[in-house]
C-alpha positions in Angstrom: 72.4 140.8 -47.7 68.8 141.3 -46.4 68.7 137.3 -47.0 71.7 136.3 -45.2 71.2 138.7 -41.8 67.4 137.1 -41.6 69.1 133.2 -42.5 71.3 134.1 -39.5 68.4 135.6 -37.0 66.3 132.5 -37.6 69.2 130.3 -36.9 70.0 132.7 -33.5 66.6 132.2 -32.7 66.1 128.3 -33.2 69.6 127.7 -31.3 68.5 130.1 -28.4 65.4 128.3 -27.6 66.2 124.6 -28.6 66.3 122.2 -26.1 69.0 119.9 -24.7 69.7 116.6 -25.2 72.8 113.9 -24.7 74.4 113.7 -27.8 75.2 109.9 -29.4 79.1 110.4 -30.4 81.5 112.5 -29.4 83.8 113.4 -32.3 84.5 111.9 -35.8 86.4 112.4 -38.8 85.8 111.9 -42.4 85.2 113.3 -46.0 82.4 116.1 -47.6 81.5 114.4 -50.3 79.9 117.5 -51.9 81.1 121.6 -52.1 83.6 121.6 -51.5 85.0 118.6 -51.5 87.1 118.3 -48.0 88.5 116.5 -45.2 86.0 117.4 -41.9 86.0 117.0 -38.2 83.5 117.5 -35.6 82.8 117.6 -32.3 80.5 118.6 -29.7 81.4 121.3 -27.6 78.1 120.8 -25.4 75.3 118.6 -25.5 73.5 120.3 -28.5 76.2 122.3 -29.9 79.0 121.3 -32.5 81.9 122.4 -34.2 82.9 121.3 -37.6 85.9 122.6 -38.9 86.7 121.3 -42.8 89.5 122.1 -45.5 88.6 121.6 -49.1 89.5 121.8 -52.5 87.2 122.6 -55.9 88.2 122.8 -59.5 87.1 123.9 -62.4 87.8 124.6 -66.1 90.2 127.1 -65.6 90.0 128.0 -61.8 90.2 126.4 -58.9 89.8 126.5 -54.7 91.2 125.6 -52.0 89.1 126.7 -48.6 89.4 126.2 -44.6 86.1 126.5 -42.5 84.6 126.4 -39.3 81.2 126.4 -38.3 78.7 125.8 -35.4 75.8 123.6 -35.2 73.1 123.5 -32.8 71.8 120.0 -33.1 67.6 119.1 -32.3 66.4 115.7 -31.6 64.0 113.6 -34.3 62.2 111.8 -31.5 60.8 109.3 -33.5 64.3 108.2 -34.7 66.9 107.3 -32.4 70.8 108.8 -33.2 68.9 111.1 -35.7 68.8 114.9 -35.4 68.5 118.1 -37.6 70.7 121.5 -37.2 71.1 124.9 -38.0 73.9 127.0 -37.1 76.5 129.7 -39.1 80.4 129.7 -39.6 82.8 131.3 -41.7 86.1 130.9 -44.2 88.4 132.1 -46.5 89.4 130.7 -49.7 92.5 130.6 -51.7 91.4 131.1 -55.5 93.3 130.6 -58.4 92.5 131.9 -62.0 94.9 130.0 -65.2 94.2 129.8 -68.8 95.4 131.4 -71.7 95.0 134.9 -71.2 94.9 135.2 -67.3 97.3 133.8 -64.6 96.4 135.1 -61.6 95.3 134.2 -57.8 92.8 135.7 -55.5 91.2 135.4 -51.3 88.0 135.6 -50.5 86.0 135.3 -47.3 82.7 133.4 -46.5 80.2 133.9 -44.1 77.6 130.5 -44.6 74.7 129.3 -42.7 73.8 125.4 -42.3 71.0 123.6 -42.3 71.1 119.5 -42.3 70.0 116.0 -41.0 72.7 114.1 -38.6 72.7 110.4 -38.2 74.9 108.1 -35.7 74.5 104.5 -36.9 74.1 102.3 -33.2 76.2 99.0 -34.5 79.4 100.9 -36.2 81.2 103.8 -35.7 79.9 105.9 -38.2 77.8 109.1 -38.5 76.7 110.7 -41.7 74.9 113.8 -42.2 73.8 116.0 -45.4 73.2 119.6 -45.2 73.1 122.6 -47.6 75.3 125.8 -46.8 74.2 129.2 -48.6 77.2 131.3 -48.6 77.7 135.0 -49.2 81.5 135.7 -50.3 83.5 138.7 -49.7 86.1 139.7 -52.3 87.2 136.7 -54.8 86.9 136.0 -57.8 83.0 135.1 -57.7 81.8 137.7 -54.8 78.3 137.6 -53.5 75.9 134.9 -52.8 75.9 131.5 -53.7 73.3 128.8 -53.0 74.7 125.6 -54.2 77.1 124.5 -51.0 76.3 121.6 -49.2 76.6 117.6 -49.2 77.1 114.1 -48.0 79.0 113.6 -45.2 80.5 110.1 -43.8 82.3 110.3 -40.9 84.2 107.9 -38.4 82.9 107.8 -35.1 86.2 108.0 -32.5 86.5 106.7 -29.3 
């Protein structure tokens, strides 16, 4: 817990005294092609800032997940790199778990606070932005509560007009 509430001060921090810059697209739509897997939209709210919201699905040998999320991101400039930025932010979800194999049927919710830390890139000939990023998140109630580490991925998205 000590981990997550310094995560999300650092992130506080870095978007409270980042600067401002125009922003290359808009909005786009597209696929995370990582965990979860899941349909994701984003746009910018203001110059630096972001919201993606993205609904996904994960299975497993005996379980699976489906999940809706939202989070911000507070985007910084690579100046050396044009349509290229990195950014931090925090958002939260809830997750619809459900548990089948011999011995158990059963189904579960969750909710998960995460923090985000990735590269953005808007390509200048075609509509298209991706982005990777990795996503700790610490889930409440579930059938796997607590922290997990491996959340993230590739994302490719369709720049709209």
């Amino acid at each position: 817990m000590k981990r997550l509430l310094l995560t999300v001060s650092v992130i506080a921090v870095m978007a409270a005294f980042g600067s401002l810059y125009g922003q290359s697209y808009k909005s786009a739509i597209g696929a995370r092609l990582g965990v979860p897997f899941a349909a994701s939209y984003k746009t910018f709210i203001s110059e630096p800032g972001a919201i993606e919201i993205f609904a996904g699905f994960r299975g497993y040998s005996g379980y699976s997940w489906v999940s809706a999320n939202a989070a911000y991101q507070h985007h910084f400039p690579i100046g050396s790199v044009e349509n290229l930025s990195w950014y931090a932010g925090a958002g939260a979800g809830v997750q619809f778990w459900n548990w089948k194999n011999s011995a158990l049927d059963d189904s579960n919710t969750s909710i998960s606070i995460m923090g985000v830390i990735g590269l953005d890139y808007k390509f200048s000939e075609i509509p298209l932005n991706l982005s990777v990023d990795w996503m700790p998140t610490y889930f409440l109630g579930g059938f796997i509560g607590g922290f997990g580490g491996g959340y993230g991925s590739l994302s490719a998205r369709y720049v709209l007009k």
